[in-house]
C-alpha positions in Angstrom: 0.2 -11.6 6.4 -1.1 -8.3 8.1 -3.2 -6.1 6.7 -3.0 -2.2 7.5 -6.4 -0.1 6.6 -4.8 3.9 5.2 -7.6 5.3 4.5 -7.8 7.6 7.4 -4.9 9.2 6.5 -6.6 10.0 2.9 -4.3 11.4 0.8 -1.3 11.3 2.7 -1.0 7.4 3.4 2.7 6.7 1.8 4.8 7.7 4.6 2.7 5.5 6.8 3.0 2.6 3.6 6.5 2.7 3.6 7.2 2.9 7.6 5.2 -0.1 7.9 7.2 -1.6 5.4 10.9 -0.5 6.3 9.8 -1.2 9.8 7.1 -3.5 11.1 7.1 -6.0 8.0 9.5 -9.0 8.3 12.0 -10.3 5.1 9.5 -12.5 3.2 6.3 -10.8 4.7 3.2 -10.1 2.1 1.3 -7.0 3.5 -2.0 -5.7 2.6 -2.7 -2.0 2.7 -6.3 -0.6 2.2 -6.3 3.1 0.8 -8.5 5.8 -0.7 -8.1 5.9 -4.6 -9.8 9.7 -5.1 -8.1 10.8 -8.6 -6.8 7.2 -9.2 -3.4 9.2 -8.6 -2.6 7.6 -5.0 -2.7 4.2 -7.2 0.4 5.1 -9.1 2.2 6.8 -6.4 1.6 3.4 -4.2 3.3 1.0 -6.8 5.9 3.5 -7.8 7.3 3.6 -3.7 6.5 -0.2 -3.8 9.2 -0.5 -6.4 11.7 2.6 -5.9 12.0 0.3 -2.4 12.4 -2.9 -3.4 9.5 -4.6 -2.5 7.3 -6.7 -4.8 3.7 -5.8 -5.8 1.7 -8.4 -5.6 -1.7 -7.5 -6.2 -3.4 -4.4 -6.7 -7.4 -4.0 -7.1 -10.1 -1.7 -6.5 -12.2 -2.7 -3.5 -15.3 -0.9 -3.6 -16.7 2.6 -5.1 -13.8 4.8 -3.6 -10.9 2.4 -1.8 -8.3 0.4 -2.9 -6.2 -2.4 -1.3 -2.3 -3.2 -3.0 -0.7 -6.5 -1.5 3.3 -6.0 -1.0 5.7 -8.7 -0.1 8.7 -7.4 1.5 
């Protein structure tokens, strides 16, 4: 399990999501991803590539005032 903090890339964190996912992340492999929820739009967007992809979500949950973290297993 690896866990991959987004939220530097603000808005613009799914390319990054799904590299990591296609490319790092073994067969089997859960990933955590920490990213910045702004409109609560990026939340949406994250578990719609999740599944257009083929990957199981997990777990998704708000982790403080502005961030949120979505566990993926490949």
């Amino acid at each position: 399990m690896k866990r991959y903090d987004l939220r530097h890339l603000k808005n613009d964190f799914e390319d990054r999501m799904l590299e990591i996912m296609q490319k790092e992340a073994q067969k089997g492999e859960v990933v955590i991803f920490l990213f910045e929820i702004g409109d609560f739009s990026p939340i949406q967007r994250s578990a719609d590539l999740v599944k257009e992809n083929g990957y199981e979500l997990m777990n998704s949950l708000k982790f403080n005032e502005v961030d949120w973290t979505i566990v993926v297993k490949k």
